[in-house]
C-alpha positions in Angstrom: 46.6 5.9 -55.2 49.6 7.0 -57.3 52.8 6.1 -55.7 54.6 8.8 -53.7 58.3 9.3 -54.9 60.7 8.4 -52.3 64.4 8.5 -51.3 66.2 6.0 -48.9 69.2 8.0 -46.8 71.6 5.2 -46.2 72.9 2.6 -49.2 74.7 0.0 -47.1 73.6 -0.3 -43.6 71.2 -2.8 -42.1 68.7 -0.3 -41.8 69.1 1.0 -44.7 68.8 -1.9 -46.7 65.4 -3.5 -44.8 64.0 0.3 -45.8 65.0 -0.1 -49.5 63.6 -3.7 -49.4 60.5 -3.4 -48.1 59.9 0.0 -50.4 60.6 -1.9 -53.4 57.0 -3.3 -54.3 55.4 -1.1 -51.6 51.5 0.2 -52.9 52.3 3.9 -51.5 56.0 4.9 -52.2 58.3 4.3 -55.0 62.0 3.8 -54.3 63.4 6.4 -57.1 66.8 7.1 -55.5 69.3 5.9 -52.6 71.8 8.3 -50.9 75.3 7.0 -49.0 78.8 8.0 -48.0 81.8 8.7 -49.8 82.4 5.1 -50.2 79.5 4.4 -52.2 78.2 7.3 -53.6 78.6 7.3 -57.9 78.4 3.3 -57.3 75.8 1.4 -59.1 73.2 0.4 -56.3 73.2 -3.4 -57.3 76.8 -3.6 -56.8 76.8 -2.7 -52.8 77.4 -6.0 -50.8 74.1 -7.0 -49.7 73.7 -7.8 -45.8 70.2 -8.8 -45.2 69.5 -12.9 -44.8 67.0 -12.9 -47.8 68.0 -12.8 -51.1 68.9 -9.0 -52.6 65.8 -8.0 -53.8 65.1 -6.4 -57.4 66.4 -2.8 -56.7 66.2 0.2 -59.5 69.3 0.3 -62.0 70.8 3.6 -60.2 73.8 4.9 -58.9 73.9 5.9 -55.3 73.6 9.7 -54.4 76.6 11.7 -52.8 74.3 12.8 -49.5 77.2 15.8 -49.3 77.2 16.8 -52.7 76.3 20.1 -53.5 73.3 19.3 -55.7 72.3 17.1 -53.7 68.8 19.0 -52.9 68.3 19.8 -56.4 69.0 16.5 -58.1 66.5 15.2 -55.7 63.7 17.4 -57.1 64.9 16.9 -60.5 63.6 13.1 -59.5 60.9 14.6 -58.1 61.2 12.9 -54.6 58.7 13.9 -51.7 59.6 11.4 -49.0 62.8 10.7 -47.8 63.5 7.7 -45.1 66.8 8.6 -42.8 68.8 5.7 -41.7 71.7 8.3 -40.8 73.8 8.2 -37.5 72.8 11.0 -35.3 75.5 14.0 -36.4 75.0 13.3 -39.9 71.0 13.7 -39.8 71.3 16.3 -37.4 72.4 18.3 -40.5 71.2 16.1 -43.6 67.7 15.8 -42.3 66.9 19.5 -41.6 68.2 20.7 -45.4 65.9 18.0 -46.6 63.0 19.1 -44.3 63.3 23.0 -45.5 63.6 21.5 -48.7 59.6 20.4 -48.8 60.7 17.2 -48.8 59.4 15.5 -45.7 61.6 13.2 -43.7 60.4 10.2 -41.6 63.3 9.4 -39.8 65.0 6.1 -37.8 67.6 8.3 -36.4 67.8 9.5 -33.0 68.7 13.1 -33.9 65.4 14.9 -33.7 63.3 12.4 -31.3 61.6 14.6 -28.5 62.0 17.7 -30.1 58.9 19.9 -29.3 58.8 20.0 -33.3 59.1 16.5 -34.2 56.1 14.0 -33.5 58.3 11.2 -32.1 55.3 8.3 -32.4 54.0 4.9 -31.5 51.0 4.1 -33.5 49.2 2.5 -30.7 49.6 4.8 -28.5 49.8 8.2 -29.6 49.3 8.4 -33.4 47.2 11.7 -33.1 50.7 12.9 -32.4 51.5 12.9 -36.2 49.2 16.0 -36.7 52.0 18.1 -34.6 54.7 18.2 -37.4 56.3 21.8 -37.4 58.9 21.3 -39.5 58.7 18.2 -41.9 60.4 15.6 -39.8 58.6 12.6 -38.1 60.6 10.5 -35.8 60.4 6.8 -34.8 61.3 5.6 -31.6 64.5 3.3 -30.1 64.1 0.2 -31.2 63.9 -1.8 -27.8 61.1 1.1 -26.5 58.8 -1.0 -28.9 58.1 -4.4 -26.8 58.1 -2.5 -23.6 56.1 0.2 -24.5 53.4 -1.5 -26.4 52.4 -4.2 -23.6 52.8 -1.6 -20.8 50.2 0.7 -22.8 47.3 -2.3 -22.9 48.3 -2.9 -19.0 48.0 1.0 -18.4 44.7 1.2 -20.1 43.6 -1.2 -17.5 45.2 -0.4 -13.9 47.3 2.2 -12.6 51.8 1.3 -13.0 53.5 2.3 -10.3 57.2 1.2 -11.0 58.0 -0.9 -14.2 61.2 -2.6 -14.0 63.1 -3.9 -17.5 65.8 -6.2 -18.3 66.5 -6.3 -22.4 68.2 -8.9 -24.3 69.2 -7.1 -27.4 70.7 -8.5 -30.9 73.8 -7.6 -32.8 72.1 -6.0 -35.4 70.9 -3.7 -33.0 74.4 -2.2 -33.1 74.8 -2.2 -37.3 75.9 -5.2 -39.7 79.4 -5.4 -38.7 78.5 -7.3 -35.7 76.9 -9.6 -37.8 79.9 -10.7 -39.7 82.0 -10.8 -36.7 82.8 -14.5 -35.8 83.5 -13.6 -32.3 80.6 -11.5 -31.6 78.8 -14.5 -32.5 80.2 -16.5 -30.4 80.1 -14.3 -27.5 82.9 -12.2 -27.5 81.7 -8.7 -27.8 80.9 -6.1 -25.8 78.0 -6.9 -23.9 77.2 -3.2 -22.3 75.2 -0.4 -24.7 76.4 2.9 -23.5 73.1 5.5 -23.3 70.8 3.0 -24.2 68.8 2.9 -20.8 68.8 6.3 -20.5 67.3 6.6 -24.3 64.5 4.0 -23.6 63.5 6.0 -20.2 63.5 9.5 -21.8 61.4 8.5 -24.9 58.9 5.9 -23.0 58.2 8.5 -20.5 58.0 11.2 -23.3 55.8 8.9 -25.5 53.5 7.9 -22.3 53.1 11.6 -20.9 51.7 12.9 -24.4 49.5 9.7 -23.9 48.1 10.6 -21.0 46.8 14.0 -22.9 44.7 12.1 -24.5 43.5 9.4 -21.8 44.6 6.7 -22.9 48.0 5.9 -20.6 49.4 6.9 -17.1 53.2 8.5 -17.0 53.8 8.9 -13.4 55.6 5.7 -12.7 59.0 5.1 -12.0 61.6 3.2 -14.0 64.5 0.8 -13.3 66.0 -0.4 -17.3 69.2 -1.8 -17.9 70.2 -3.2 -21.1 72.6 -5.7 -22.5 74.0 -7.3 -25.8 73.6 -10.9 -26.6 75.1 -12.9 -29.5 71.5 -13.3 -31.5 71.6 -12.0 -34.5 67.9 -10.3 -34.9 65.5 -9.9 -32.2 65.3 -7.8 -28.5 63.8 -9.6 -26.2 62.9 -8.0 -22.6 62.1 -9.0 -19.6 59.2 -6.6 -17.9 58.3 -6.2 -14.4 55.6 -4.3 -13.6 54.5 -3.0 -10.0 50.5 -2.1 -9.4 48.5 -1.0 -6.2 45.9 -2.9 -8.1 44.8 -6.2 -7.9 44.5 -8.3 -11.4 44.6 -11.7 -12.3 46.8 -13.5 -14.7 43.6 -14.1 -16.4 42.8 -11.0 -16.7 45.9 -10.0 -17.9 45.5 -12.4 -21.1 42.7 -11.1 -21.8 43.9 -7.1 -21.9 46.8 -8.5 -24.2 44.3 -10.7 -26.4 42.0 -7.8 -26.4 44.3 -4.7 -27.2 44.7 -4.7 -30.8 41.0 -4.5 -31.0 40.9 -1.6 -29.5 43.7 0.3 -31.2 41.6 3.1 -33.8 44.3 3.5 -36.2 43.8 2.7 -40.1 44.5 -0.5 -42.0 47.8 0.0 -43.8 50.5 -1.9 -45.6 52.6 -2.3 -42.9 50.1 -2.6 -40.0 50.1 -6.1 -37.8 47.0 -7.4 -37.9 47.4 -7.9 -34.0 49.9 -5.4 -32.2 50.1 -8.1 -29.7 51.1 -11.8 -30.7 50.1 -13.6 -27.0 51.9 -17.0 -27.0 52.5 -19.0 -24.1 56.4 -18.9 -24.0 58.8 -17.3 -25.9 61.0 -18.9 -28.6 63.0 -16.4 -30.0 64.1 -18.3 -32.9 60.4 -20.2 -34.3 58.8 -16.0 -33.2 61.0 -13.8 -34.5 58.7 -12.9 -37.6 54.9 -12.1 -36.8 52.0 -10.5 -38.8 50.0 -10.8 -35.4 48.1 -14.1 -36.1 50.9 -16.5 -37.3 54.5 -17.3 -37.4 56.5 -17.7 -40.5 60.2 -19.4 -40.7 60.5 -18.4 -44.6 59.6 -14.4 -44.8 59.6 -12.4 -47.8 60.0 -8.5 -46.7 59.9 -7.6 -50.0 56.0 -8.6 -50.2 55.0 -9.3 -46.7 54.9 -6.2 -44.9 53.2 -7.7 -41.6 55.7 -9.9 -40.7 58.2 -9.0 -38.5 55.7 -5.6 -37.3 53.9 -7.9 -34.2 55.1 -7.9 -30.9 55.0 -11.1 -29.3 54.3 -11.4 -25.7 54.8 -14.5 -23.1 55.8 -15.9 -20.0 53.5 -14.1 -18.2 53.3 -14.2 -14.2 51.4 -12.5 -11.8 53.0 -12.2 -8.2 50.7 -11.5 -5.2 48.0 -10.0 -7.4 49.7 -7.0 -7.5 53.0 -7.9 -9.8 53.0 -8.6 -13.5 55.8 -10.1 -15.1 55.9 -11.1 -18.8 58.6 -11.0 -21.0 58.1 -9.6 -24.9 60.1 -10.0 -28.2 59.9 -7.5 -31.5 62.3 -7.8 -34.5 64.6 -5.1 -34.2 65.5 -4.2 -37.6 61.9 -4.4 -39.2 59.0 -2.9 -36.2 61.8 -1.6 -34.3 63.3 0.2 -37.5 62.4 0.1 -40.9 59.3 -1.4 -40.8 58.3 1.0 -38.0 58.9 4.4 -39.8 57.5 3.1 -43.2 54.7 2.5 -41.3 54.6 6.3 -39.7 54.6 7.7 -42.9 52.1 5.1 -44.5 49.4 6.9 -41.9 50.2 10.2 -42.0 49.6 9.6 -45.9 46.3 8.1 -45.5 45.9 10.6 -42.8 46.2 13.9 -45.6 49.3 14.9 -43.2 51.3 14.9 -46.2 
């Protein structure tokens, strides 16, 4: 399979910068151009400060793209791009994103902008991947990033019995809210805001959106109710949340392992570069430094993005407790900048490629 030419929206952000290095040895999509703002568009991409933790990875000798300039559109197909990945804030890709989309070039997008528009397949692998059939107009959406450890555990439970409530408690990192955070010395050590304005409210919309188109297809129940609030913590990468889950049927904490050990075997989606090889990483307790990257089966304290595209795309799930036999409690932990962003919508358009749906 020839590789598909590709543009990265967004030269300096964290997101931005975990899409361009996991494109840049990726088997399906070449990185042939990187768009930014005013301040670094006409610089040379190699000479951006680099904010990930692993070393800056070897990038292509260009100069960043002015995402406003007027040729934008056409230098892109001069460059013959046909995939673009949108780190953009919302207002920007509200704009950015359709041009690109009437364009031809088709957008699989991080932003928030165009999730649950009838148009837009806003999708979780697991749980509704037929979804990425129902593009209308080019654009594919990912989801928030701290919908992914809740929503993936609560589909293997729903699969199983019938959720009546499901009550959520997050634990969310700094670089949740962009790489400034990350080089603040008193966010580390605390001193930051610990509230996220919206965030609740965007988890509930798009789980119950993401669970109701689910349930077209058997495979998940939408008619509970919700109770999520969300906070900041000082760690760096990682959401952690702590799930509650409310049942008028009985189960067992044994039986709960086993739908968590038994989930990814039933998920009928296609091998791909990016694909965990379990959706679920059970463990006994968290850790959310030694479990922070997962392929599925095994832990790694050294990763290489770059080359490893199954780290980091596991969810890992522990501390599970049944109350009563009717009460589930577990908690569950997903890197945040890799399944809950880049990694995630790399991933969406790796199987709607394989898929012939572009």
């Amino acid at each position: 399979m020839s590789r598909r030419p590709c543009i990265v929206l967004g030269a300096s952000g964290l997101v931005g910068q975990r899409l361009q290095q996991r494109l840049i040895n990726h088997p399906m999509f070449e990185l042939k151009a990187v768009s930014g703002s005013e301040q670094t568009a006409g610089k040379p991409l190699s000479e951006l400060e680099w904010r990930l933790e692993q070393e800056r990875p070897n990038l292509p000798d260009i100069e960043v793209l002015d995402l406003n300039s007027e040729n934008f559109i056409s230098t892109l197909k001069s460059l013959n791009i046909e995939i673009a990945f949108s780190a953009l804030p919302e207002d920007i890709a509200l704009v950015s994103e359709n041009k690109l989309a009437k364009s031809g070039i088709v957008v699989f997008s991080n932003s928030s902008a165009y999730r649950r528009k009838p148009e837009v397949p806003l999708v979780i692998p697991e749980i509704n991947l037929s979804q990425l059939a129902h593009s209308s107009n080019g654009i594919f959406c990912a989801t928030n990033c701290t919908l992914l450890p809740v929503a993936i555990p609560l589909s293997a439970i729903s699969q199983k019995i019938s959720i009546n409530h499901v009550q959520m408690r997050s634990k969310q990192a700094l670089s949740g809210a962009g790489w400034r955070l990350l080089f603040d010395k008193e966010a580390i050590d605390g001193n930051h805001d610990k509230e996220i304005p919206g965030e609740a409210e965007k988890i509930t919309t798009e789980l119950l959106h993401i669970f109701r188109q689910a349930e077209n297809e058997n495979t998940a129940n939408s008619s509970f109710t919700t109770d999520i609030r969300c906070q900041r913590v000082s760690r760096k990468d990682g959401h952690l949340v702590s799930v509650e889950v409310s049942s008028d049927e009985s189960i067992t904490i044994e039986e709960v392992h086993d739908i968590f050990t038994n989930y990814s075997k039933e998920i009928n989606y296609d091998s791909s570069p990016s694909s965990p090889l379990s959706s679920i990483h059970l463990v006994e307790s968290i850790d959310t430094e030694l479990h922070l990257w997962s392929d599925g089966n095994d832990f790694t304290s050294n990763p290489d993005p770059s080359d490893n595209l199954k780290t980091g795309m596991s969810i890992i799930v522990g501390d599970i407790e049944v109350i009563e036999g009717k009460t589930i409690r577990f908690n569950a932990y997903s890197h945040n900048t890799i399944r809950g962003a880049a990694g995630g919508v790399i991933l969406l358009a790796e199987l709607a490629l394989m898929k012939s749906l572009i």
